[in-house]
C-alpha positions in Angstrom: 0.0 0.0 0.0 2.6 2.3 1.0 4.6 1.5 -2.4 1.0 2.2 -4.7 1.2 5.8 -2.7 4.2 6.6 -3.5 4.0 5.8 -7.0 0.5 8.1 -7.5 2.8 11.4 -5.6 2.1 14.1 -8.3 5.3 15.8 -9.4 5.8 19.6 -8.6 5.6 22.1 -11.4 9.3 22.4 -11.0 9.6 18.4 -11.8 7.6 18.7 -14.9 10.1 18.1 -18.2 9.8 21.4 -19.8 9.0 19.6 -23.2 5.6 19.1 -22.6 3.1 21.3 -23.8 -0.6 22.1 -22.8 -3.4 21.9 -25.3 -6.3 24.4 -24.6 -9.3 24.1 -26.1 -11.5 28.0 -26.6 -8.7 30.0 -26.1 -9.1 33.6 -25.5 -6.3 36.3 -24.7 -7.0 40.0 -24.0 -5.1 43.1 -23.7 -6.6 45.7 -21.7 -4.8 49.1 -21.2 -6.3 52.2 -19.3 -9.7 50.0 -18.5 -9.9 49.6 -22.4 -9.7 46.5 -24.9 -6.5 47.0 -27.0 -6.8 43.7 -28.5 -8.1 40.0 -27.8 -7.0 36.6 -29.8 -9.7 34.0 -29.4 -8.8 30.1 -30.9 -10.6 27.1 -31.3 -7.2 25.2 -30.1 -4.1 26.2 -28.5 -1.0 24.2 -27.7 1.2 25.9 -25.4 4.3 24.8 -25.6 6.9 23.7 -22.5 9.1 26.5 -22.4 5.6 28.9 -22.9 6.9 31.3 -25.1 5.4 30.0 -28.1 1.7 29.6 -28.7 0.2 27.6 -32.2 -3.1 28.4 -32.7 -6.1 26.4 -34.3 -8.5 28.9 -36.3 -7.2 32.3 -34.8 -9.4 35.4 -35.0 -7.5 38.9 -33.5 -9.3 41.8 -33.2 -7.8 45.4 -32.8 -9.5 48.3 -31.1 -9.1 51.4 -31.7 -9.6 54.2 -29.2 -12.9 55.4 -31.2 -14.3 51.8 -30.4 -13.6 50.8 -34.7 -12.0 47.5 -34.6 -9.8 45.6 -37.3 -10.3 41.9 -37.1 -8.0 39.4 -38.3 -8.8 35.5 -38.6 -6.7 32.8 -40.3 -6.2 28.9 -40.3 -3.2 28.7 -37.8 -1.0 30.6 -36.4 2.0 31.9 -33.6 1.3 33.6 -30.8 5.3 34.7 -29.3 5.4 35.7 -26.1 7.5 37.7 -24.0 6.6 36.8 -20.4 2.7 37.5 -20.1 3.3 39.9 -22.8 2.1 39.1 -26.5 5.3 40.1 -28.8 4.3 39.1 -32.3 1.3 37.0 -33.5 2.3 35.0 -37.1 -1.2 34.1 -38.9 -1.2 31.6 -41.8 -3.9 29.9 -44.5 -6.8 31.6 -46.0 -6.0 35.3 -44.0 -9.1 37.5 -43.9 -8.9 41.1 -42.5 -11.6 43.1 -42.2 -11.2 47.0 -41.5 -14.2 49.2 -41.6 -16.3 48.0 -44.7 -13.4 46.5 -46.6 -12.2 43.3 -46.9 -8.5 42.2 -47.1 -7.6 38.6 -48.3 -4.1 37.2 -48.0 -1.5 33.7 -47.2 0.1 35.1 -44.3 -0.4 38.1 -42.1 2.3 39.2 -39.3 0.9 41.6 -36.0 4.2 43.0 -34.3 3.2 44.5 -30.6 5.8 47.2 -30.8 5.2 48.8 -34.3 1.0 48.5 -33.2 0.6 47.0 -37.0 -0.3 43.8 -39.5 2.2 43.4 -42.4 1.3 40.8 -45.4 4.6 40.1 -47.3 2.8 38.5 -50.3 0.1 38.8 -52.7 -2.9 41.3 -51.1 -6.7 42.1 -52.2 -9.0 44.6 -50.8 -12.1 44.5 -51.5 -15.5 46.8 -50.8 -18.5 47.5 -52.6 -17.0 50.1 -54.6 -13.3 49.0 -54.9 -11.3 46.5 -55.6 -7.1 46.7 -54.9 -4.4 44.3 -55.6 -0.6 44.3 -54.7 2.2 42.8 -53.6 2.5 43.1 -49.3 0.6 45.5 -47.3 1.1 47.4 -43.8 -1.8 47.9 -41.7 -1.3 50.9 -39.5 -3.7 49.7 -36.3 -4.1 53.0 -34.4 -4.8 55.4 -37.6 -6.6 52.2 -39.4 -4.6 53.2 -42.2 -4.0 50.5 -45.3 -0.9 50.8 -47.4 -0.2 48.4 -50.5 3.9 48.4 -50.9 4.1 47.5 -54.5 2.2 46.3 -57.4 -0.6 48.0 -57.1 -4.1 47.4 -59.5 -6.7 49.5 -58.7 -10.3 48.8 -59.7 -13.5 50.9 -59.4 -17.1 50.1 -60.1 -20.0 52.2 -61.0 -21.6 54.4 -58.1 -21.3 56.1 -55.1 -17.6 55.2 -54.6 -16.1 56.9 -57.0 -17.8 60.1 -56.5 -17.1 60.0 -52.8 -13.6 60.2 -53.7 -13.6 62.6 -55.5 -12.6 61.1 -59.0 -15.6 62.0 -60.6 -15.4 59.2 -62.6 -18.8 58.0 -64.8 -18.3 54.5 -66.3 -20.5 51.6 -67.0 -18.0 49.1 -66.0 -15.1 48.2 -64.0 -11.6 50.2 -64.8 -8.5 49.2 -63.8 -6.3 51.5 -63.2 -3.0 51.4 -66.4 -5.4 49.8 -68.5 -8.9 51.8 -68.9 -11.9 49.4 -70.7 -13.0 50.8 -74.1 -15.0 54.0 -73.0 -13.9 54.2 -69.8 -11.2 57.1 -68.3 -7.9 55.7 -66.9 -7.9 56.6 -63.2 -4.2 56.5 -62.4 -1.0 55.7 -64.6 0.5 52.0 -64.4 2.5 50.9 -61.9 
């Protein structure tokens, strides 16, 4: 009897091998600063690994709140969440990226949120989409604070018919889509190519 006791002792925290990881199922993160949501990361799955400053992710969604109370939200298939202590450092987001920022809709592989520079980067192919636009390009920053989008190369600019274009002051009539370095027949070229 005395030997079965001794063999069911639980180990200390301190005796756990720090190879093993922890698999949480509904994970949910928040950042609160000043009694306000900064940001929160919710998962279907997280496995925390042993020496916890590494977190993969099953079916991420981030969302980013701005001051005004507009949010950015970010979802993906998987992703890294790098920690620093309790503190969130970088969260990597991979697989079908979908960020969506006011009315607009921005699709991508891979999307990168660095704590320090308060932004999303997307190295690789970009579209933004809204009822009136459409933009392509080759990476994108995401200024979180100022909700501010800017494409870094490449970029294809599409318009469609209606209140879009006069909004922004284009004053552009068409009855069709034009792309911006290569205008449809009847249709005025909005911007030279890239």
């Amino acid at each position: 009897m005395v030997s079965r006791q001794q063999a069911s002792v639980v180990p200390s925290p301190g005796d756990i091998p720090t190879e093993v990881s922890q698999r949480i199922s509904d994970f949910r993160r928040v950042k609160v600063k000043d009694g306000r949501k900064v940001w929160e990361l919710v998962a279907r799955e997280a496995d925390v690994k042993g020496d916890r400053t590494v977190v993969e992710v099953e079916a991420p969604a981030v969302s980013f709140f701005a001051e005004d109370g507009r949010a950015v939200e970010v979802k993906g298939a998987k992703g890294l969440v790098h920690l620093d202590g309790s503190n969130v450092r970088k969260i990597e987001l991979a697989g079908g990226i979908e960020v969506r920022v006011g009315d607009y809709v921005v699709r991508t592989d891979e999307a990168v949120y660095v704590q320090a520079e308060d932004s999303v980067t997307s190295p690789g192919k970009v579209r933004l989409e809204g009822s009136e636009l459409a933009l392509e390009g080759d990476g994108l920053v995401i200024e979180l604070e100022r909700q501010r989008l800017r494409f870094l190369r490449g970029v294809t600019t599409t318009m469609r018919p209606g209140r879009g274009a006069a909004d922004l002051g284009l004053g552009v009539r068409t009855q069709g889509a034009a792309t911006a370095g290569v205008p449809a027949p009847g249709e005025k070229q909005l911007a030279p190519a890239l």
